[in-house]
C-alpha positions in Angstrom: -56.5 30.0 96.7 -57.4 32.8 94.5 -56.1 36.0 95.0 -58.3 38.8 95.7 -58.1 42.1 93.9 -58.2 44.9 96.2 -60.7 47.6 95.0 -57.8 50.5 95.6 -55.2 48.3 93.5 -53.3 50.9 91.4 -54.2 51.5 87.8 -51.7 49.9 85.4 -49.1 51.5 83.5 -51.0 51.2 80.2 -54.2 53.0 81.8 -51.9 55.9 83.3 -50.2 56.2 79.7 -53.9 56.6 78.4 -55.3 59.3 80.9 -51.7 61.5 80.2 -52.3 61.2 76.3 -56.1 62.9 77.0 -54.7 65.2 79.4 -52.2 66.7 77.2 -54.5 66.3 74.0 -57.2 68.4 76.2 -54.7 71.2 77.2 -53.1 71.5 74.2 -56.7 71.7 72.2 -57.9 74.0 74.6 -55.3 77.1 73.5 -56.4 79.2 70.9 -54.7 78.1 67.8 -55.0 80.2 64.3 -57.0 78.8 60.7 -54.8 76.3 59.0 -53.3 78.7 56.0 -53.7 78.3 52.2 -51.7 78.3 49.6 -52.9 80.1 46.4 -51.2 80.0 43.2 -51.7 82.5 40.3 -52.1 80.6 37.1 -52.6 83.7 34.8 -51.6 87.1 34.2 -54.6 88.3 33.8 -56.5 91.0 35.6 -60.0 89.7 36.2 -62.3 88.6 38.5 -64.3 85.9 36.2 -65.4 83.3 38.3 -65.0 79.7 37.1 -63.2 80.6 34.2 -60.1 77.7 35.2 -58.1 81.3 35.7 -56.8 82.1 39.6 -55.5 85.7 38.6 -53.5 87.2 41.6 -56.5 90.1 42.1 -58.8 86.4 42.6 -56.3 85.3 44.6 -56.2 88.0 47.2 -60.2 88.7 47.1 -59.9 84.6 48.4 -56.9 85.6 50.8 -59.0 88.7 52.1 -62.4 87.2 52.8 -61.5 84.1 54.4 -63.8 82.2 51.5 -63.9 81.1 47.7 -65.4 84.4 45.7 -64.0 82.7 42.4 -66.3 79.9 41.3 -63.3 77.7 42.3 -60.6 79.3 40.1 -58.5 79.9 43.5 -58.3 78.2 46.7 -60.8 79.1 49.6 -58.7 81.6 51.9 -58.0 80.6 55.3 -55.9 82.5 57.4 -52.5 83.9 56.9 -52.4 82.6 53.3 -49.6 82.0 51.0 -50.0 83.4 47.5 -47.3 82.4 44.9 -47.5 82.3 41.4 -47.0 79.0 38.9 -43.9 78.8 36.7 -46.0 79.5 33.6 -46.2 83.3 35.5 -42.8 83.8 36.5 -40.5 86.6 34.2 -44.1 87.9 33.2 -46.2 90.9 33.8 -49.2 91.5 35.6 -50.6 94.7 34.5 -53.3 96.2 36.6 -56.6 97.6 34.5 -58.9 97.8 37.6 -57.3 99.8 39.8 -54.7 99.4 43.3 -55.1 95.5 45.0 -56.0 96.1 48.7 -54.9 93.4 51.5 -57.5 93.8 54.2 -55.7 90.5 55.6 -52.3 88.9 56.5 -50.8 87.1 53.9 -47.5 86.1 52.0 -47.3 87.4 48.1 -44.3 85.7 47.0 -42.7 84.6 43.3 -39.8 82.0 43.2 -36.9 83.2 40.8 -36.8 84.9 38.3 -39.8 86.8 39.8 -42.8 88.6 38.4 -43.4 92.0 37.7 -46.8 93.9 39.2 -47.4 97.1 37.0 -50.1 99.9 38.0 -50.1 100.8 34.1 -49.6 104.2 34.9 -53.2 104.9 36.1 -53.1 103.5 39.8 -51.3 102.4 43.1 -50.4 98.9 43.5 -51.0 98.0 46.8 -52.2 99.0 50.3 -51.9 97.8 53.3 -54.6 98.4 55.8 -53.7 98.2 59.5 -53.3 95.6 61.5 -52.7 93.7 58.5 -49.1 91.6 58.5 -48.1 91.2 55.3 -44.9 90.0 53.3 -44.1 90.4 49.3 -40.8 89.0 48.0 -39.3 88.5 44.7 -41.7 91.5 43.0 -41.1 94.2 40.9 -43.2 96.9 41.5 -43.2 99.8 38.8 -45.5 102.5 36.7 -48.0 102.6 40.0 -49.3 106.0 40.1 -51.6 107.7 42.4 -53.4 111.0 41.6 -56.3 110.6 44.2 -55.0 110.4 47.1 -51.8 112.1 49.1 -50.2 108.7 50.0 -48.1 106.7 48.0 -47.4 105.8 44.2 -46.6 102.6 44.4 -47.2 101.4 47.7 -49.6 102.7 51.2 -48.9 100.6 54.3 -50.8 101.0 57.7 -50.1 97.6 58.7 -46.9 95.4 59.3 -45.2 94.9 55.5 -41.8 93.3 54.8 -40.8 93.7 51.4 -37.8 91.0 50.0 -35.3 90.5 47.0 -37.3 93.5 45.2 -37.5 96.4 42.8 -39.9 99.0 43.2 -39.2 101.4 40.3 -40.8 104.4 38.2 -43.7 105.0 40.8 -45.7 108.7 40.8 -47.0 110.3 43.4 -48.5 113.6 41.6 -50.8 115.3 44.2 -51.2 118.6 46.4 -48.9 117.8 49.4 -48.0 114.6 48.1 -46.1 112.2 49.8 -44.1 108.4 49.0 -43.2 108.4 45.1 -42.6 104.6 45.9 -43.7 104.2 49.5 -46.0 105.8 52.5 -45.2 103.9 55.6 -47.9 105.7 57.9 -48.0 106.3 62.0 -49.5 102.5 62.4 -47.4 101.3 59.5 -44.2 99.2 60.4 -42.2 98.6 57.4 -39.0 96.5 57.2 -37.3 96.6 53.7 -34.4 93.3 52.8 -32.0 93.1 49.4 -34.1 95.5 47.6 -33.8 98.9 45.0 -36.0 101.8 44.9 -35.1 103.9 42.1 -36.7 106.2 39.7 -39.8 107.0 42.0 -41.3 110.3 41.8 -43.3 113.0 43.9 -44.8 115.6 42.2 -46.2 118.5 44.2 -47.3 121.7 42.2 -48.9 123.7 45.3 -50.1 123.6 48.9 -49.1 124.9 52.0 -48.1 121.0 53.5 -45.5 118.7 52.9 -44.7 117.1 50.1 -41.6 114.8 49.5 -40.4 110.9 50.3 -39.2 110.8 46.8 -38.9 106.8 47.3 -40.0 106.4 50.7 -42.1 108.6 53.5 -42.3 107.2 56.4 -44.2 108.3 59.8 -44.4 105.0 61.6 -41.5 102.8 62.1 -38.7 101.8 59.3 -35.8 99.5 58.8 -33.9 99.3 55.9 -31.5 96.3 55.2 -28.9 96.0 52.6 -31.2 98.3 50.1 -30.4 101.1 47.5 -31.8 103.9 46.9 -30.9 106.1 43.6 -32.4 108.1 41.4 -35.0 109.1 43.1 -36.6 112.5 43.4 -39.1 115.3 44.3 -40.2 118.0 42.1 -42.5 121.1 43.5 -43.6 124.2 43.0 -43.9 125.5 47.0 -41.2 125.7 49.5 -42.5 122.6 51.3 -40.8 119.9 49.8 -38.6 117.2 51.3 -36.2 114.3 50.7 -35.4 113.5 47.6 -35.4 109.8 48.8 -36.3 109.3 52.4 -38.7 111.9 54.6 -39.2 110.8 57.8 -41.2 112.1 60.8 -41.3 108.5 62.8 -38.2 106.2 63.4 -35.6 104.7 61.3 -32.6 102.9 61.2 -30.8 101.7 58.1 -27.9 99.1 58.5 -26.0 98.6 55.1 -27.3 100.7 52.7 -26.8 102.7 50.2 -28.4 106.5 49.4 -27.2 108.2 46.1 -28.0 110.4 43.4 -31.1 111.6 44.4 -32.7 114.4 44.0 -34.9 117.5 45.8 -36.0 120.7 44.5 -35.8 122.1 48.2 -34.8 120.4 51.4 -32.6 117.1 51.4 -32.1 115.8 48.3 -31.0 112.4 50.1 -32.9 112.3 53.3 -35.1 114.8 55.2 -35.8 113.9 59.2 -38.1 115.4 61.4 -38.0 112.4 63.7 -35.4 109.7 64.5 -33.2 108.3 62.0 -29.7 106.0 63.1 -27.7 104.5 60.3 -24.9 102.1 60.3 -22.7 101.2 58.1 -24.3 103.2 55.3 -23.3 105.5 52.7 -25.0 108.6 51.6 -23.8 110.3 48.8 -23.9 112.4 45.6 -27.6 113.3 46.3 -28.7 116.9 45.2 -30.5 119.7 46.6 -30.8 123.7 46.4 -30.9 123.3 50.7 -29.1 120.3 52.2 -27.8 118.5 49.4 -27.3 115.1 51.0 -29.7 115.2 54.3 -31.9 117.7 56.0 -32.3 117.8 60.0 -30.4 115.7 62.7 -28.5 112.2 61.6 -27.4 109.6 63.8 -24.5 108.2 62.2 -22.3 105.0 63.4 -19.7 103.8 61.3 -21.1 105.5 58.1 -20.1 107.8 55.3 -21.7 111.3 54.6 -20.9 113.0 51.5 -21.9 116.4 52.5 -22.9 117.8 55.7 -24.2 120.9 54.9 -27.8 121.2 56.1 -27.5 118.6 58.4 -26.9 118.1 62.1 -24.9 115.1 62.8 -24.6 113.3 66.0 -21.5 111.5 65.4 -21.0 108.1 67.6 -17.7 107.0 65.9 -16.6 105.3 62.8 -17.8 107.8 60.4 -16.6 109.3 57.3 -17.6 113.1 56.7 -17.3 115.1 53.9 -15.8 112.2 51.6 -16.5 110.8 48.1 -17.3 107.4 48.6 -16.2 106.8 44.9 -19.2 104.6 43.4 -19.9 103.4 40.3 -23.5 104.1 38.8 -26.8 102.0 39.6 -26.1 98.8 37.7 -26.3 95.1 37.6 -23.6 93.9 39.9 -24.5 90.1 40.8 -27.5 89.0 42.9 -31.3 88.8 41.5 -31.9 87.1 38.1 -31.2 88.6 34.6 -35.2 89.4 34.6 -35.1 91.1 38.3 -31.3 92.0 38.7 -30.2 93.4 42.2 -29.3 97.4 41.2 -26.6 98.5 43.0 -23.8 100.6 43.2 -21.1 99.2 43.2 -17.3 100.7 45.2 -14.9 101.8 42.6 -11.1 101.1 43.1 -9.4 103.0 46.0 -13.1 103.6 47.4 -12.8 104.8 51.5 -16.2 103.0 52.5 -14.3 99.3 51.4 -13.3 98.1 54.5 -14.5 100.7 56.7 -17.5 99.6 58.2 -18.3 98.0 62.0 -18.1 94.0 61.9 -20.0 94.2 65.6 -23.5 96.3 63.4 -22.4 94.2 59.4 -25.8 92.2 58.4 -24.0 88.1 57.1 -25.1 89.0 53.3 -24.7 92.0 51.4 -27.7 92.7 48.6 -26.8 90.8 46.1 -26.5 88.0 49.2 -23.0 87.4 49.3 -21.5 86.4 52.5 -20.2 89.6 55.1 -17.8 90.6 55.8 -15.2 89.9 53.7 -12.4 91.2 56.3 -14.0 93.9 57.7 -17.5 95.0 56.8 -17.9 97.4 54.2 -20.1 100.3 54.2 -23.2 100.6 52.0 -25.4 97.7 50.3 -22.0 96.2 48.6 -19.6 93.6 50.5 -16.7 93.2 48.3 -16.1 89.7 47.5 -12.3 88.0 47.2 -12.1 88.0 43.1 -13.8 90.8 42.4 -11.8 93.6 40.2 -12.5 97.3 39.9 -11.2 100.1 37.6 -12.1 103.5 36.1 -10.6 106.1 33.3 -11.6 109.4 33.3 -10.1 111.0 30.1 -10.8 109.8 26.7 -8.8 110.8 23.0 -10.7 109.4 20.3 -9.1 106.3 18.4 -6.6 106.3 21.7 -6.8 102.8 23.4 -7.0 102.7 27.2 -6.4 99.2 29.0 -8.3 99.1 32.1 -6.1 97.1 35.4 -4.1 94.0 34.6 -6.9 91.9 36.9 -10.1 93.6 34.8 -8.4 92.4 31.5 -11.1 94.7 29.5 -9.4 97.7 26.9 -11.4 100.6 25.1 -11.2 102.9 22.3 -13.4 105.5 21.9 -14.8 106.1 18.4 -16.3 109.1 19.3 -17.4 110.3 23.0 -19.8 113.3 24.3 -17.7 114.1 27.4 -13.9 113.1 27.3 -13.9 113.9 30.9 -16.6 111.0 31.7 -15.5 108.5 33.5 -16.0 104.8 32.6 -15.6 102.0 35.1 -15.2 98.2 35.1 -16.2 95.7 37.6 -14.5 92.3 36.8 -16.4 89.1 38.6 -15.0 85.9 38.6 -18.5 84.5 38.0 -20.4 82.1 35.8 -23.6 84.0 34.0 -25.7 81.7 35.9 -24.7 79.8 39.1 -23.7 76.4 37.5 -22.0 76.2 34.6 -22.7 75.6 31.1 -20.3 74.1 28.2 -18.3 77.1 26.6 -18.8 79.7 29.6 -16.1 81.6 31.2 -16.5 82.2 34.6 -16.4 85.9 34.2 -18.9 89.0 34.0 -18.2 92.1 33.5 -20.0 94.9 34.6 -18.9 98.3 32.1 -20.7 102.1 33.2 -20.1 104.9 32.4 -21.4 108.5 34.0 -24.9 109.3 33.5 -25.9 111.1 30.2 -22.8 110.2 28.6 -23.0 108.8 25.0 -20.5 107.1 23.3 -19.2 104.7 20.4 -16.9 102.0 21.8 -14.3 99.4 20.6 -13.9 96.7 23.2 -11.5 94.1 23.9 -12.4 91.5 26.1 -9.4 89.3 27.4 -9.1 85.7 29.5 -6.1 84.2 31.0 -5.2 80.8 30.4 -7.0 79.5 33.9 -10.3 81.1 32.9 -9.8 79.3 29.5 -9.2 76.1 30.9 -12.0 76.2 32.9 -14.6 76.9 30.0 -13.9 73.8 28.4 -13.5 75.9 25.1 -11.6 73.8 22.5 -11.1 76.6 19.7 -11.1 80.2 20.9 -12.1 81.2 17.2 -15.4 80.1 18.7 -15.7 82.7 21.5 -18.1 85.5 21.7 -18.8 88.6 23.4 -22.9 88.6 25.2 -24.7 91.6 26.5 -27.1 92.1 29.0 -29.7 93.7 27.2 -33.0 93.9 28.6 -33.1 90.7 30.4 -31.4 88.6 27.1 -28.4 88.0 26.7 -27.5 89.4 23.4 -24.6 88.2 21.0 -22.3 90.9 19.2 -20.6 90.2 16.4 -17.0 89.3 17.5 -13.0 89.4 16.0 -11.5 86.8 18.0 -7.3 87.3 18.6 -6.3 83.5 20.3 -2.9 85.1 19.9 -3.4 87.6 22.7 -6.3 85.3 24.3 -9.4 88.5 24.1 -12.2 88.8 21.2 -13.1 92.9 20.3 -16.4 93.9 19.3 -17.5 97.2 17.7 -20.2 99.8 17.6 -20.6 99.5 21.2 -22.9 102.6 22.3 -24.7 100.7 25.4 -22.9 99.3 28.4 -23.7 97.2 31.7 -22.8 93.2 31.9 -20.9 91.9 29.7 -19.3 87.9 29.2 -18.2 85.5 26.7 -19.0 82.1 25.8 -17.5 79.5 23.0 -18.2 76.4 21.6 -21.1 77.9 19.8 -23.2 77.8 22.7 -24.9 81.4 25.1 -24.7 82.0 28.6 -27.3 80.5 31.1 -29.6 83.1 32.6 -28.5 84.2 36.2 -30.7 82.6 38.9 -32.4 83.6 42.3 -32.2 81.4 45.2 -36.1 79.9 45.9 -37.3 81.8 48.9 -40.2 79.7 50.2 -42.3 80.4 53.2 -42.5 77.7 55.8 -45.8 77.5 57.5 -44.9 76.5 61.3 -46.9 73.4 62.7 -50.2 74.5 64.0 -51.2 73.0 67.8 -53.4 70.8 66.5 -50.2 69.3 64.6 -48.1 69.4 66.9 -50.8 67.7 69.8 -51.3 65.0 67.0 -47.3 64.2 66.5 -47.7 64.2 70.4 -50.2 61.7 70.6 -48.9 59.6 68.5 -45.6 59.5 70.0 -47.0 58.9 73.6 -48.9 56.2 71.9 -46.1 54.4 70.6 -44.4 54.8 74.1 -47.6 53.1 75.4 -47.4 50.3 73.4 -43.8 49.6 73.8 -44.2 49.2 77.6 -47.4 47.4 77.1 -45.6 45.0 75.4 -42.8 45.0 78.0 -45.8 44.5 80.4 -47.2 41.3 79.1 -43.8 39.6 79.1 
């Protein structure tokens, strides 16, 4: 007898698998998912806008980025949505200089160069970027330099009113020169959020000649919302003729709080020559010092300080929640290349001398796990400023000079000098030794040191140098015959050779004539030091829901099948 199949017999497994596959695929189709992102890539250093010239110039780039749409002729890839814009390898350690005025991003998107980076330059006539709100926006591996803005009160280099992280950056010799103007470097403005990471702003400029306003934010002004992360400031400053101005690098009449940085040698004409607050400012683990100023040399208003050091407290009203270091020279050496970035876009920082209080004095429970130059923290216990002393690394400074008198800096630095002939026999000279290769994997002939040689600003100088290696660091060269090493300076991105004595006898080689300073190595076997790399820092898109529900179908599918098949036996 056949059997009879009941009209209400139960669907089979492989039908139920079906209808769940179309019921997810339905729900998760039916949330609102973003455009798919591009990815750009700037082919040219150019500043044009010539459509189908086979050129994607970054200014191309972002018009695509901004619109949504191709406006090139098919130079650059159509824009759609929060698009990536990086830059071929053909770009990299090259200059884009800007002839038609600032780029604005009227949408989200990533502007990012792999190492060695790539340097944006407002050639002096305009600002480099804004940000308009609601905009999110990140730029790493940039330097940003010579923007200047003289038609506007907001920003020399930089105006944000959206959401901007800025990376592994250098945002140098920007001019603000304008009635009440304000941000040499930066404007961060009451809609602008603004978060900073491993970067240097130095040598920014406000210039203010009259008006009844403010004027000041020698780097940075900021009247939205700031963090700062393992960043220095230095050398920054305001210059005015009215009573008005403030901060020689930070002004502030929103919220900030800076973890792990580093605030020196700046300058104000009137009020705060490091930092002027009208709003809310908390630091940790940070150092400001040695900034300058006819009313509050080092800060202007009320601080929040935890765990941080304070040069000088006059002007200021601090509201001290423990940890801190008042009224104490946090012994630094001057802005300088100290490790971290390439030899094209070095990390500045400044670096602790020998016997420096802020080493060690910092609060583990508030330390960021990388210092600037994105070493690992903390080494012990976290040290305050931008600078986590690393295990190996050798500091030393000498602070009175007789001409044709040797000095031998500590046993560990290995480095002696005799002065020739010295402006100031009272400047001080210091010597960071780093147990470093020039770049992060070895070539034939290098010694895995770099030294790093300063000395106080405006001090000129002719120098005899010794540089010495132990037997270890010798060993591990590879170098056969030490009549073959010589002494390489960092100068201006190349490593240049001096002409060398080498002594085997007492394992160093001397050079002379020295009148410049900063990294220093040697390398035999006839060859030159490697150029110091970046790590890549490359954006990852996250899956969109149309992804993902297509991984998920396909997965439910395979599940489907596999009982199927378990069915049918």
């Amino acid at each position: 007898m056949k059997k009879v199949i009941s009209a209400t017999h139960q669907p089979s497994f492989f039908s139920k698998t079906i209808w769940i596959i179309l019921l997810v695929l339905g729900l998760v189709l039916s949330f609102p998912h973003s455009t798919q992102a591009a990815s750009l890539t700037v082919n040219s250093t150019a500043d044009t806008t010539t459509a189908s010239d086979g050129q994607c110039t970054l200014r191309e780039a972002i018009a695509n980025a901004n619109s949504d749409s191709d406006t090139t002729g098919g130079d650059c890839v159509t824009g759609s949505g929060t698009d990536t814009i990086s830059f071929d390898p053909s770009v990299l350690e090259q200059t884009i200089l800007l002839l038609n005025g600032e780029l604005v991003l009227s949408s989200s998107m990533t502007i990012e160069a792999s190492s060695p980076g790539v340097t944006l330059d407002g050639n002096n006539s305009s600002r480099i970027f804004v940000v308009n709100a609601g905009q999110v926006v990140t730029l790493t591996n940039l330097r940003i330099t010579n923007g200047r803005n003289t038609s506007s009160t907001n920003g020399g280099g930089i105006q944000n009113s959206g959401t901007l992280t800025i990376n592994n950056s250098m945002i140098d010799h920007n001019t603000i020169s304008k009635v009440n103007a304000l941000g040499g470097g930066i404007v961060n403005g009451t809609t602008g959020s603004l978060t900073i990471n491993n970067s240097t702003l130095w040598a920014n400029t406000v210039s203010s000649t009259s008006g009844t306003g403010q004027a000041g934010g020698g780097a940075i002004s900021n009247s939205g919302t700031m963090v700062l992360n393992n960043t220095t400031l230095s050398g920054n400053t305001v210059t005015t003729s009215s009573s008005v101005d403030n901060g020689g690098a930070l002004r502030n009449t929103g919220t900030v709080t800076l973890y792990n940085v580093t605030v020196v040698a700046n300058s104000s004409a009137d009020n705060g020559g490091g930092i002027q607050n009208g709003g809310v400012f908390t630091l940790h683990n940070t150092v400001i010092a040695n900034n300058t100023s006819t009313n509050g040399p080092d800060c202007r208003g009320t601080l929040a300080l935890n765990y941080s050091l304070l040069n000088n407290t006059a002007g200021c009203t601090v509201v001290n929640n423990g940890g801190n270091l008042l009224g104490v020279n946090p012994l630094l050496m001057p802005l300088d290349a100290n490790g971290g970035g390439s030899v094209y876009l070095p990390a500045l920082t400044a670096y602790p001398n020998d016997g420096s209080p802020i080493l060690d004095a910092g609060n583990n429970a508030t330390c960021l796990s990388t210092d600037q130059r994105g070493n690992p923290r903390p080494v012990g216990t976290c040290d305050m400023g931008a600078i986590e002393k690393q295990t190996g690394e050798e500091t030393d400074r000498h602070c009175s000079w007789t001409v044709g008198v040797p000095h031998t800096f500590g046993t560990d630095v290995n480095l002696a000098v005799t002065p020739n002939s010295i402006s100031n026999t009272s400047a001080c000279i210091s010597v960071l030794k780093r147990p470093v290769f020039p770049g992060f994997n070895q070539s034939n002939g290098e010694f895995p040191i770099v030294w790093t040689v300063v000395a106080d600003t405006g001090t000129t100088f002719d120098l005899d140098v010794d540089f010495c290696y132990s037997e270890a660091e010798l060993t591990s060269s590879g170098v056969t015959d030490e009549n073959t090493i010589v002494a390489f300076h960092l100068q201006n991105g190349v490593w240049q050779g001096h002409t060398t004595t080498p002594d085997p006898a007492n394992n160093c080689v001397g050079t002379s004539g020295v009148t410049s300073l900063s990294p220093w190595t040697v390398v035999g076997n006839g060859n030159a030091p490697t150029a110091i790399q970046l790590q890549n820092l490359t954006a990852r898109t996250a899956a969109s829901p149309l992804g993902f529900a297509l991984m998920l179908v396909a997965l439910l599918g395979l599940v489907a099948g596999f009982f199927l098949i378990r069915s049918r036996r």
